[in-house]
Structures are given as C-alpha cells and as structure tokens.
LODREN-84136 format. One line per 3 residues: number of its first residue (from 1); their letters; for each residue x, y, z of N, C-alpha, C. Coordinates in nm, 2 decimals. Layout:
N
NUM) A) X,Y,Z,X,Y,Z,X,Y,Z | ...
# end
This chain:
213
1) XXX) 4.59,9.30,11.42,4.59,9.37,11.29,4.71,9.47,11.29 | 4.75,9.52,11.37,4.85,9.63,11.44,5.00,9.59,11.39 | 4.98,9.43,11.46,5.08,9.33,11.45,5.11,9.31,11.35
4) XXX) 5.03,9.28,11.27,5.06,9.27,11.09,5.10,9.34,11.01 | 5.06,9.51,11.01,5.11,9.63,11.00,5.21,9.64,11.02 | 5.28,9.60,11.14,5.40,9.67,11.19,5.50,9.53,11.07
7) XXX) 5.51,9.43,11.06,5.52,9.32,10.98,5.56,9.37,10.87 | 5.45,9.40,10.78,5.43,9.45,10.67,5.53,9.54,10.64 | 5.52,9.65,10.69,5.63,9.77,10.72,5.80,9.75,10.75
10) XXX) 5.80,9.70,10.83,5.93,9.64,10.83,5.98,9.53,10.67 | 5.88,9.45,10.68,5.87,9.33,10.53,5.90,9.49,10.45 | 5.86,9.54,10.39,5.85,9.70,10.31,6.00,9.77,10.31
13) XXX) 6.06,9.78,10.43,6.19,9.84,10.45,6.26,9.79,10.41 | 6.28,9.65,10.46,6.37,9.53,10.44,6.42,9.52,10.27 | 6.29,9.53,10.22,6.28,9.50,10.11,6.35,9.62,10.04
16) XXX) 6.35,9.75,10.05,6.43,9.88,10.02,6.52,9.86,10.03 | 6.57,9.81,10.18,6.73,9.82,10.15,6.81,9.72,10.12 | 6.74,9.59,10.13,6.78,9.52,9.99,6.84,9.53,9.88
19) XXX) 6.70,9.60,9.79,6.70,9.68,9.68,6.86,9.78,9.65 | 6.84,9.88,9.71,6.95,9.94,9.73,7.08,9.87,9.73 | 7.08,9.78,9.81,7.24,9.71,9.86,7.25,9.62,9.67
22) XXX) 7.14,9.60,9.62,7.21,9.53,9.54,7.24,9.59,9.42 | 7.20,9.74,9.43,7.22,9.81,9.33,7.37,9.87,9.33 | 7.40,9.86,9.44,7.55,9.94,9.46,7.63,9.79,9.47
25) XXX) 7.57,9.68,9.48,7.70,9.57,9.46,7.69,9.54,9.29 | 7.60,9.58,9.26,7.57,9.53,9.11,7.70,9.65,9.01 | 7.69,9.78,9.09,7.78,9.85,9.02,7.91,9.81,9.09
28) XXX) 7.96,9.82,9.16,8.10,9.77,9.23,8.14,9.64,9.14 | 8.03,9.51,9.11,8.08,9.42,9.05,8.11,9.42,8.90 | 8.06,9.55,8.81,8.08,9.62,8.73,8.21,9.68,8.67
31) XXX) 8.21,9.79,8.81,8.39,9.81,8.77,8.47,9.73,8.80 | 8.43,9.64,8.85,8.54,9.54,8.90,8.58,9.44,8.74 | 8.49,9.44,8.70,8.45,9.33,8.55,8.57,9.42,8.45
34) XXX) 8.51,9.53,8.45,8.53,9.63,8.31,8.69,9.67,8.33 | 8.73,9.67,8.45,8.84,9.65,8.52,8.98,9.55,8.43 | 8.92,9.42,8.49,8.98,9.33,8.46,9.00,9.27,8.33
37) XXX) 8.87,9.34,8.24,8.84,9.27,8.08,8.93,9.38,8.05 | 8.96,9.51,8.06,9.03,9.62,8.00,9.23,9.53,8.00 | 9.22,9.52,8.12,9.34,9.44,8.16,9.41,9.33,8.10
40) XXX) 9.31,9.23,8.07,9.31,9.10,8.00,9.37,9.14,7.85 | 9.28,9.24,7.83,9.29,9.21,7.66,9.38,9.36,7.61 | 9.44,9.47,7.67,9.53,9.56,7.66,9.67,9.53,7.74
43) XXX) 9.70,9.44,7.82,9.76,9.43,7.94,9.79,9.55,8.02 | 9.68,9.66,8.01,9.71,9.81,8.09,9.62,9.79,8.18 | 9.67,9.85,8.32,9.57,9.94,8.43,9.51,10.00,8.42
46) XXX) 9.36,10.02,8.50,9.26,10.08,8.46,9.20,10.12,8.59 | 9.17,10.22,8.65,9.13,10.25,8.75,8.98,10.33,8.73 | 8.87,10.30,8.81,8.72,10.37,8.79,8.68,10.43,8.93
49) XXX) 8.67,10.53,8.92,8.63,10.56,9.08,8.49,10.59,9.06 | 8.40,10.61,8.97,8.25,10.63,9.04,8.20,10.52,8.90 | 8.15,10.43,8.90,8.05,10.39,8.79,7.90,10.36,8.84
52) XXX) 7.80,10.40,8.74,7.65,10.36,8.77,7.57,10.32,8.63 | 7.55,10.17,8.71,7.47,10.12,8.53,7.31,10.13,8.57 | 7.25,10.18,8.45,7.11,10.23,8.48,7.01,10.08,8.54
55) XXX) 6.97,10.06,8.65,6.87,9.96,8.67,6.79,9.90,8.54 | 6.73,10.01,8.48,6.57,9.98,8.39,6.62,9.99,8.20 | 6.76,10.07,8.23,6.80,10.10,8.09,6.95,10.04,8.03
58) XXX) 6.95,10.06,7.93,7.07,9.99,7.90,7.17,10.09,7.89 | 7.25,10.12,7.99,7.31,10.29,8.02,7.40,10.27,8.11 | 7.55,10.33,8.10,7.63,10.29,8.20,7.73,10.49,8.17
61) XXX) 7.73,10.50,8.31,7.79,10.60,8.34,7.90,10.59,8.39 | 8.06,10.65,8.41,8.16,10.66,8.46,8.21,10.73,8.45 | 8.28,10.79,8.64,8.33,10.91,8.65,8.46,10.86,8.67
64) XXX) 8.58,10.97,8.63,8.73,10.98,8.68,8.76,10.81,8.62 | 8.80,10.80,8.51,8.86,10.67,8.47,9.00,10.70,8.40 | 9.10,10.58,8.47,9.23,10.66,8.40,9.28,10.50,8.34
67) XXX) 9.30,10.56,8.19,9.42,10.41,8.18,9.53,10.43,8.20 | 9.64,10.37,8.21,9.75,10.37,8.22,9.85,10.32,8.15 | 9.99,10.41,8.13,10.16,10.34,8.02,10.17,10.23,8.04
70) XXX) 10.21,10.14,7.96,10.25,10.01,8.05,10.40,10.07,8.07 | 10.50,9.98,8.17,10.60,10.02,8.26,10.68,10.06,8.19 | 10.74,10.01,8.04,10.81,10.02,7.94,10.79,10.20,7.88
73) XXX) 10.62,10.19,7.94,10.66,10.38,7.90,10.63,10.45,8.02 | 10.68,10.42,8.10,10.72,10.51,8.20,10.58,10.47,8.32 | 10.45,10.43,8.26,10.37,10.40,8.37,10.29,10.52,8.43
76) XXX) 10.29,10.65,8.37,10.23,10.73,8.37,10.04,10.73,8.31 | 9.99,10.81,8.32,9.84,10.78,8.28,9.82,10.84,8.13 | 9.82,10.70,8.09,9.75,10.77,7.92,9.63,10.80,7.88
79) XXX) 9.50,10.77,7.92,9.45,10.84,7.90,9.36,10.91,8.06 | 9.31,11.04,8.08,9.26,11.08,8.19,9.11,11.13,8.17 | 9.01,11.05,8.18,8.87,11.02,8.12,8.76,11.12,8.28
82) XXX) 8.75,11.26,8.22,8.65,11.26,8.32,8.56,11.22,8.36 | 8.45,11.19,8.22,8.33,11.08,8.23,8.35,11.04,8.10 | 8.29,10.93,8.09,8.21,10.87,8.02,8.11,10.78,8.05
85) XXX) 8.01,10.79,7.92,7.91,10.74,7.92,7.84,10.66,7.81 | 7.75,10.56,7.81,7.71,10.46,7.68,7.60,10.42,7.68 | 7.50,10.41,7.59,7.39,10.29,7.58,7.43,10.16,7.52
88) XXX) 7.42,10.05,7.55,7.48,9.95,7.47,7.31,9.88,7.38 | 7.37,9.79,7.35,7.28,9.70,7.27,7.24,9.55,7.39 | 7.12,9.59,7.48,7.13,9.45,7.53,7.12,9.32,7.42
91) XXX) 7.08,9.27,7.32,6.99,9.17,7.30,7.14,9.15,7.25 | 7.26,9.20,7.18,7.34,9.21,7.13,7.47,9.17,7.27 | 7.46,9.19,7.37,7.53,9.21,7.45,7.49,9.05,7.53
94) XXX) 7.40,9.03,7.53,7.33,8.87,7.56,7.38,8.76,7.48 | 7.41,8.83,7.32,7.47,8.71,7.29,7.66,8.71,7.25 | 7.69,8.85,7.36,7.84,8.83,7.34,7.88,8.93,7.30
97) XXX) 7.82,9.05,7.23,7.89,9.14,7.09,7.85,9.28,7.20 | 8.00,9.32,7.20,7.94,9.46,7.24,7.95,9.57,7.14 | 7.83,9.59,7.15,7.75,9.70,7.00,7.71,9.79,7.10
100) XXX) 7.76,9.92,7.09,7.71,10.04,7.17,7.66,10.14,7.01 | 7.53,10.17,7.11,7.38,10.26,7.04,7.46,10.41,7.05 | 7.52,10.51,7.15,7.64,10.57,7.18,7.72,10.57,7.29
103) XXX) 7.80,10.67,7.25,7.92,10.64,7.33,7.98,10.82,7.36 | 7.99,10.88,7.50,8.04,11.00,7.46,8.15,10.99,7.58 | 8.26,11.01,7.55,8.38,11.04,7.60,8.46,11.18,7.63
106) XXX) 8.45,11.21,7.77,8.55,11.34,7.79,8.63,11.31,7.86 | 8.75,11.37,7.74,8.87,11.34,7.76,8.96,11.47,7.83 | 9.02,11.43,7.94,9.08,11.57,8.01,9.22,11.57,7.93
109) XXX) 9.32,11.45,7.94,9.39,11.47,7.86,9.45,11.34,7.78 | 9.51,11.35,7.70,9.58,11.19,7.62,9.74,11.25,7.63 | 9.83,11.14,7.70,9.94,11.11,7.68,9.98,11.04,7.59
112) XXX) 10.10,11.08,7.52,10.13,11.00,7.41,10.28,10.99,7.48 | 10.37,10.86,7.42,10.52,10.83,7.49,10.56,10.78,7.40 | 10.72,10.80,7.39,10.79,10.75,7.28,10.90,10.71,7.39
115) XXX) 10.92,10.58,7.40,11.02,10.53,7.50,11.17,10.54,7.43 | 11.27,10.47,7.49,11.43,10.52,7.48,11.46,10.46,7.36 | 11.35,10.33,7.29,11.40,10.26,7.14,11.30,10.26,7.07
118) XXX) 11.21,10.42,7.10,11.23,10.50,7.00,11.00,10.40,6.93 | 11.03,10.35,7.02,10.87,10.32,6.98,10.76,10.36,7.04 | 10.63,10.41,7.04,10.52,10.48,7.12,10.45,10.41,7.18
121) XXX) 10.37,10.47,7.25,10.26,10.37,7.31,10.16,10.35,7.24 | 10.10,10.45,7.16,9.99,10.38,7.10,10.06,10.27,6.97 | 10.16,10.29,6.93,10.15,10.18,6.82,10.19,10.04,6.90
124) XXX) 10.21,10.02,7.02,10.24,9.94,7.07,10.10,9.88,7.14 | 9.99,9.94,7.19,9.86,9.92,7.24,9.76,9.87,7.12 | 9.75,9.99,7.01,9.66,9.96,6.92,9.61,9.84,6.88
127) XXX) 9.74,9.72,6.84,9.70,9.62,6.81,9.60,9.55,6.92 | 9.63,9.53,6.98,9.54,9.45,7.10,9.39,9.56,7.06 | 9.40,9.68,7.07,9.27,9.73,7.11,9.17,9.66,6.95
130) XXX) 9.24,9.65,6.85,9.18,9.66,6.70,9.17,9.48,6.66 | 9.24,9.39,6.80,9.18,9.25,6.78,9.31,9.21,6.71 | 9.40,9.27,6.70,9.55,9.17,6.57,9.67,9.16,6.70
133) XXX) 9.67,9.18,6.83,9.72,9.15,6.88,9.73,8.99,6.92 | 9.86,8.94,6.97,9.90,8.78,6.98,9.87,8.72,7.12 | 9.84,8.86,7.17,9.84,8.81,7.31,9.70,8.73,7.41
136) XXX) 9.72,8.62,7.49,9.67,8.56,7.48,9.49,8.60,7.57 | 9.42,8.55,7.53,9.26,8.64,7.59,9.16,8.49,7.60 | 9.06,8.54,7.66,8.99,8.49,7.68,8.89,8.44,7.59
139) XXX) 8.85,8.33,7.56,8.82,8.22,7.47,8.67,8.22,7.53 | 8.60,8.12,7.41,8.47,8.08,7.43,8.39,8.18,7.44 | 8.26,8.14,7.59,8.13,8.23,7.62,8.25,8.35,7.67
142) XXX) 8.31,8.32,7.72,8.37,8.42,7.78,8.41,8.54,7.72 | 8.43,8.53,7.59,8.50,8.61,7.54,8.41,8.71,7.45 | 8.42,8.87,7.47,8.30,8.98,7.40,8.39,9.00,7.23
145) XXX) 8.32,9.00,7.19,8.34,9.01,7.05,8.25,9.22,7.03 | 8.34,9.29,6.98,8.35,9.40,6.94,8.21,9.45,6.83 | 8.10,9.48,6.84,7.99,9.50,6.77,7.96,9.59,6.71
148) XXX) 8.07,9.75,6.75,8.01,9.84,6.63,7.96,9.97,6.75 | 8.01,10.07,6.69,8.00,10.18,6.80,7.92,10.29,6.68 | 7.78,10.33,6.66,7.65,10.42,6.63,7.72,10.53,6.61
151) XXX) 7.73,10.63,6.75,7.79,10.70,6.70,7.89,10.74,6.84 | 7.99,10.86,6.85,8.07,10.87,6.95,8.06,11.02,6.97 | 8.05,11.07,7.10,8.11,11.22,7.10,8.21,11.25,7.18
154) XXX) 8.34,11.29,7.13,8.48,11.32,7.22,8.46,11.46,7.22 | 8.49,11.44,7.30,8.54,11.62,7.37,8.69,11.54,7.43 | 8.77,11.65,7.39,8.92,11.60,7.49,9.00,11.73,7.47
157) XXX) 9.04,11.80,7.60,9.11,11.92,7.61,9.25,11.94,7.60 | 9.28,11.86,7.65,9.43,11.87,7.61,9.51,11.74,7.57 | 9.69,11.74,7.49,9.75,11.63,7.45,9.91,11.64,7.50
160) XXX) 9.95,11.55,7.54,10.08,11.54,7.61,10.18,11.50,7.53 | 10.30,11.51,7.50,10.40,11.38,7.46,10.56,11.37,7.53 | 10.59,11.27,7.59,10.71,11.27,7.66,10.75,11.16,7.48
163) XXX) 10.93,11.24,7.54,11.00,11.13,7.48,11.10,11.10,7.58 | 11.08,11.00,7.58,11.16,10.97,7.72,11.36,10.95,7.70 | 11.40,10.92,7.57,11.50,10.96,7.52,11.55,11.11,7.46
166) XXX) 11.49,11.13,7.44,11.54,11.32,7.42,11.40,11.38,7.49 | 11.41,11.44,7.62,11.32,11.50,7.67,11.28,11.65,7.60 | 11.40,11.74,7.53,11.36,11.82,7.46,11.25,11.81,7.41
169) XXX) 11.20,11.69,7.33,11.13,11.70,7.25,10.98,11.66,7.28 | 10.97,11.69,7.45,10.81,11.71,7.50,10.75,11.81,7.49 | 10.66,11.80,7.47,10.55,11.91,7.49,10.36,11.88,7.52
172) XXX) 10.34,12.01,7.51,10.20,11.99,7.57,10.11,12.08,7.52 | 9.97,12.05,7.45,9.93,12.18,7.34,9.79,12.11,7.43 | 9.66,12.24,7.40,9.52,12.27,7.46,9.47,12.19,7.31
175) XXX) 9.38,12.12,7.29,9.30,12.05,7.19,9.20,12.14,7.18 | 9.12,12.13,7.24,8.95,12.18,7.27,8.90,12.14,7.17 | 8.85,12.04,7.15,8.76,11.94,7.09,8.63,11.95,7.18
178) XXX) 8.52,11.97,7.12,8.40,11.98,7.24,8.31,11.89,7.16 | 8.26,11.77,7.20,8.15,11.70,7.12,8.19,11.71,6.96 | 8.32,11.65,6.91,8.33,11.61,6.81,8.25,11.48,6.78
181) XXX) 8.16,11.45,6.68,8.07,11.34,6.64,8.13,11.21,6.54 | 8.16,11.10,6.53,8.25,11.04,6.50,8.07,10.88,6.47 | 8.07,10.86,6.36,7.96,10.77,6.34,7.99,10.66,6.26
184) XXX) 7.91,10.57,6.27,7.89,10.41,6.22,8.04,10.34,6.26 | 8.11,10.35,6.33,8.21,10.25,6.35,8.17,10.10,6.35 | 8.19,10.04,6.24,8.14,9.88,6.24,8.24,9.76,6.28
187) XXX) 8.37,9.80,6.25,8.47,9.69,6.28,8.59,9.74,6.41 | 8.64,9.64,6.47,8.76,9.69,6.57,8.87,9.80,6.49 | 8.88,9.73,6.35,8.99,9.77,6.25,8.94,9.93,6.22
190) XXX) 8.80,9.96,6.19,8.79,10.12,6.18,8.79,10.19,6.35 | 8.78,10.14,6.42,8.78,10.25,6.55,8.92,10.26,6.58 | 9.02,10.13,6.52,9.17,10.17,6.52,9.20,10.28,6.42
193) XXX) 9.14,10.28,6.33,9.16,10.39,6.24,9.19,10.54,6.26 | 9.03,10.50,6.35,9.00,10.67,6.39,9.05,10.73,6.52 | 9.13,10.57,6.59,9.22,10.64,6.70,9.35,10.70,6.63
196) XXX) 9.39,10.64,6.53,9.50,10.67,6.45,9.50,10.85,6.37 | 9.33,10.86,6.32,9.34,10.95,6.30,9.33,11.07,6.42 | 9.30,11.05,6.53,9.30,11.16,6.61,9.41,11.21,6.67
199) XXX) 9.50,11.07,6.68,9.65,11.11,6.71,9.69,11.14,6.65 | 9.67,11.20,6.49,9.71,11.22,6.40,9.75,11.40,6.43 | 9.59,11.42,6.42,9.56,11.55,6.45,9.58,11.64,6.57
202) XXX) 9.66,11.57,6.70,9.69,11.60,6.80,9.83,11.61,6.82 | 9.89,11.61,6.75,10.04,11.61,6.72,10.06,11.77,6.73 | 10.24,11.80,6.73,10.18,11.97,6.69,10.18,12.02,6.57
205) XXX) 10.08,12.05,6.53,10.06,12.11,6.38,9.97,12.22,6.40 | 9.93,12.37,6.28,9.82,12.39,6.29,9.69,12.34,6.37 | 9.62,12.45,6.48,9.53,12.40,6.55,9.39,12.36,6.42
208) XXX) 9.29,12.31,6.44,9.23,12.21,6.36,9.08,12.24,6.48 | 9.00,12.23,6.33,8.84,12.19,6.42,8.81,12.04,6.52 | 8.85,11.96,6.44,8.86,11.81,6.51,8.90,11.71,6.42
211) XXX) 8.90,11.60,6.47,8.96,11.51,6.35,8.92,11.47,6.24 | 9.01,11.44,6.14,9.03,11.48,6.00,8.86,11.33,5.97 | 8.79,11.41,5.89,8.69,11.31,5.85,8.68,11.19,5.72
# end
C-alpha cells in the first residue's frame, strides 16, 4: 500500500509539471505565432518579451512589445507598447475572425518618420494594417479575417517625429492620454480611421483631451 502511495505521488507531481511545462510552451508558441502573423501581413518586426494567454479564459496579456520602421525609415521602434492586453471572441476566433470583446493598450511612445522622399510611415503601413494593401498574405484556413474591436482603452505618453531629410523639423511632445475609450470598431477600414485620427491629434498642435470623437 506504501508502494502505491509513493506511485500515486510521484504519478501527482509528474502530472504538475507537465501541466506547467505546457503552459509556458503554449505561451512561447504564442509569441512566436503573433510574431510572425504581425510580420506576414505588415512586413515589420515585432519583438514580445513577456506574453501570458489565460489557461480557462479567453485573455491574452503582453508585456514590453515593440514594433518596428521598416529600413526605409530608418528601422527605429515605432511603436513602444508597455502592456497590452485583450479578451478575444473564442467561438469567433475558431472560425477565423479575430473579434476582440476589449482591447487596452499602453503606449510609452509612437514614432512617427518622414523619410528623405518625403513619405511617412504610417501612410505607408496603414494600408496593409486596414486590409487594401497588395502585398502578398496568407490565404485559406490560414488566413484571420479582422472581426471588430468592442471597445479599446489607449493610454499613450508620449509622440516622436524624425524627419529624416530636414532634421530641424523633429520633435517630441508628452501626450498623456490615460484610458482614452475608443468603441464598436466593426471594419479594418474604421480602426484605420481612428489610427488616422490619433495621429492626427498627436501632431504639434494645441494640447487636447484625446482623440477627436
């Protein structure tokens, strides 16, 4: 009986750290995913240093996430994401559409670039993020189709802009946007919008509550 016990106990442990090991490859194969789909379909770098998707919920956390210029603007980090965080839509997510329930993003800061012929990076990114870009993606099961973002909360502190042809004309202003609330985003084409409007508002102008509604 002793024997069995000790069995049991071990069978018990075994089974723990199992558990555990697959919870930390299940996140690693995560950022590794979200990684590579960011890549595919923006052609920018994307680095994640801490991500955790909830076991029992449909909830994904991420710390220190940075995208990146592509080379043409210098290859610096455009956006610098302390966390973020989301509940998605499983049943929605099962059949392909990623539809997030929310979404809150803190943003340390957004680089904006205007390269030497005089074009930026976001109007050169946008399209790919808003689906009208030409460039080639992945097809079929494979491919997530955009489902609609509930609601969003940005916080983002500060905004950058090089111009990489007249450097005069850089600068760098404090935002302080704290949990601005941004709701029903239903198409790729309106979250392009409201990226459009924030860069709008982060320009230097009059400082501002948050972006224009």
């Amino acid at each position: 009986m002793k024997r069995l016990f000790r069995w049991l106990f071990r069978l018990l442990v075994l089974s723990i750290v199992l558990l555990v090991a697959a919870a930390l490859l299940k996140d690693a194969l995560l950022k590794g995913w979200i990684e590579r789909q960011v890549h595919a379909r923006t052609g920018l770098r994307v680095s994640i240093q801490t991500l955790e998707a909830g076991l029992f919920t449909p909830t994904v956390r991420i710390e220190r996430a940075r995208l990146f210029n592509p080379a043409e603007f210098g290859g610096s980090v455009l956006l610098d994401i302390s966390e973020a965080s989301f509940e998605y839509d499983l049943a929605k997510a099962l059949a392909g559409s990623a539809r997030l329930r929310w979404l809150r993003l803190q943003v340390g800061e957004i680089h904006l670039v205007r390269n030497a012929a005089g074009q930026t990076n976001v109007a050169a990114i946008l399209p790919a993020l808003t689906g009208a870009s030409s460039r080639p993606q992945e097809t079929d099961r494979r491919r997530w189709r955009f489902g609609g973002i509930d609601q969003v909360y940005l916080t983002l502190e500060k905004a950058r802009h090089t111009d990489l042809a007249q450097p005069a004309r850089n600068w760098t202003r404090a935002v302080g946007w704290k949990d601005y609330e941004i709701k029903n985003i239903r198409t790729a084409a309106e979250a392009g919008e409201w990226v459009q409007r924030v860069l709008n508002r982060v320009t230097p102008a009059p400082a501002s509550a948050g972006p224009a509604s």
